[in-house]
C-alpha positions, 0 to 999 in steps of 0.5 A: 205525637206521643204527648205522653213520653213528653209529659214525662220528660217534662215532668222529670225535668221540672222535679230537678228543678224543684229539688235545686230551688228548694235546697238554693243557699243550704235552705231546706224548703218543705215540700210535703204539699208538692203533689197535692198542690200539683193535682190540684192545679192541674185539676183546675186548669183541665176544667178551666179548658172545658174538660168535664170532670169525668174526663179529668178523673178518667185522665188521672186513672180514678173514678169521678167519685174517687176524683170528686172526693179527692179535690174536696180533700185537698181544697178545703179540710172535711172538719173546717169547711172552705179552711184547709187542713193545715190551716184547721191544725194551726188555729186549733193549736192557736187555741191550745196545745195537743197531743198526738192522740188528741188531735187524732180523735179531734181530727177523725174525718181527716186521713191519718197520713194526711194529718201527720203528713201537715204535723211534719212540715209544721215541726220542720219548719219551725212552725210549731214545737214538739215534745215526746214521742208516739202517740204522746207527742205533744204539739205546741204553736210556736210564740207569735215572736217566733212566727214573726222571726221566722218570716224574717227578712228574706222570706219578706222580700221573695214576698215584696218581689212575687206581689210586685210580679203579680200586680205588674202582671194586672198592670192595675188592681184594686188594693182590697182584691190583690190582698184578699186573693193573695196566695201569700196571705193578707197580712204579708201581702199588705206589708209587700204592698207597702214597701213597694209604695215606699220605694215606688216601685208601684204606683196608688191611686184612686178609682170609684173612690176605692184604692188602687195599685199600677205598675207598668214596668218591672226590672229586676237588674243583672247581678242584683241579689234581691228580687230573685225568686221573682225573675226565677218564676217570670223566667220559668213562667215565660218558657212554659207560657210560650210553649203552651201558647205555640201548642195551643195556637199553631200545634207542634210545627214551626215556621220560619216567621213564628212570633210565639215559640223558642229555639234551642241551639247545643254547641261542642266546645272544647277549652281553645276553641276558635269559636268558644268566646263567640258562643260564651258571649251569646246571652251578654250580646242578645241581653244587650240587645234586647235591653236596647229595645226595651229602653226605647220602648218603656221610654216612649211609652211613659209619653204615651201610655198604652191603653190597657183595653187595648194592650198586647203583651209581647214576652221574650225569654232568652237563656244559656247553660254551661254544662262541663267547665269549670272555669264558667261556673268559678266565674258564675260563683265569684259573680254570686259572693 
């Protein structure tokens, strides 16, 4: 198997992915940080498997010294231990403003690029203002009304729809840990929290005396407009994570009573086709099917509740692209508005 060519195909399709999200509606997601956060994830699940960081540095073509110096770099800012650079740069100009040259001199242990890499996808997001140009260029925090506005309400609610993702995913969590490991920031993270009480989609109770969350189903409705960032990621998530587990598990063979793996079927269709609405209507007949058992299953499992030590997740992904007519994708659009 050339693991290599495949990486690269892999690598290649999920970068169109993240141009498509990151540009979804006309919005412009800033994307400085991609590579970095990609490193750093594969670093750490590489030595989550057991690879020395010999072995990894040697995989990423760098010395260990090299690749030592690299996480450390990008983990944590070399002026502010255990905070990162972006991070550093946005409480410093908490306290006050600074010109460009200032922050050069005040961040001299940090790479320049790097610097005003963070500089750029703070100004572009609106984060924090600037005026003049060069070395002169004056870097202002934007008000906490405008951070706050920025934030708005659908940034809000891809937040609420992520948490209710991750708790669903513990099934029960204690309410301190979810918001201090939160990737999404504790204050945000408590208001999801919150919002997800009041509409009961998870459930509080108490364990030991501390507060606890549980949720135990998760159901993001067909042609619902909120909680799409959510089903994006479980979606891309499921097909990814059986992947790995049917390379981890069986290797790269199939076999006829698989219980983890896919199936990928092209059909040629042309417009008059005797077979076309039999193969359009694939997905809505599987969906159908699937929701089916799901109903049976979510509904005798609120009369018996699983044990959780004992739980077995099952997960199953099913998707369809048209890729050629216009007709679907004008019916795809209309569904959209």
């Amino acid at each position: 198997m050339d693991s290599r060519r495949l990486i690269d195909a892999i690598v290649r399709q999920t970068t169109i992915l993240i141009a498509q999200v990151s540009t979804t509606a006309g919005v412009r997601s800033p994307l400085a940080r991609v590579a970095d956060q990609v490193f750093l994830e594969l670093s750490r699940e590489l030595e989550g498997q057991g690879v020395t960081r010999k072995v990894a540095a040697d995989m990423f073509g760098l010395a260990l010294r090299s690749y030592q110096k690299k996480i450390q770099r990008l983990g944590e800012s070399a002026t502010y231990r255990e905070q990162t650079l972006w991070g550093a740069v946005v409480e410093y100009l908490r306290k006050n403003g600074s010109s460009r040259s200032a922050l050069l001199k005040h961040f001299a242990h940090e790479d320049a690029m790097d610097l005003a890499s963070v500089l750029k996808d703070l100004v572009s997001t609106g984060f924090v203002s600037s005026t003049g140009r060069g070395s002169s260029t004056y870097y202002e925090l934007a008000s906490s009304q405008a951070r706050e506005a920025m934030a708005g309400a659908a940034e809000s609610d891809a937040v609420t729809n992520l948490v209710w993702l991750a708790i669903y995913d513990r099934q029960e969590v204690a309410r301190h840990t979810l918001i201090d490991t939160s990737q999404y920031g504790r204050t945000l993270t408590a208001q999801a929290v919150n919002a997800l009480l009041e509409d009961g989609r998870v459930e509080a109770f108490e364990r030991s005396g501390e507060p606890w969350l549980r949720c135990a189903t998760l159901l993001i409705p067909v042609g619902s407009e909120q909680g799409w960032e959510a089903a994006v990621f479980d979606h891309f998530r499921a097909m990814a994570t059986a992947i790995a587990a049917k390379l981890r598990t069986l290797g790269a063979r199939s076999k006829p009573n698989d219980a983890i793996g896919g199936a990928t079927m092209s059909f040629d269709l042309e417009p008059g086709h005797p077979h076309e609405q039999e193969v359009y209507g694939l997905l809505q007949r599987v969906r159908a099917d699937v929701n089916q058992v799901w109903d049976r299953v979510t509904a005798y499992n609120a009369e018996h509740p699983v044990d959780l030590d004992k739980r077995i997740e099952v997960t199953f992904y099913v998707g369809q692209s048209v890729v050629g007519d216009e007709r679907v994708q004008a019916m795809e659009g209309d569904d959209e508005n």
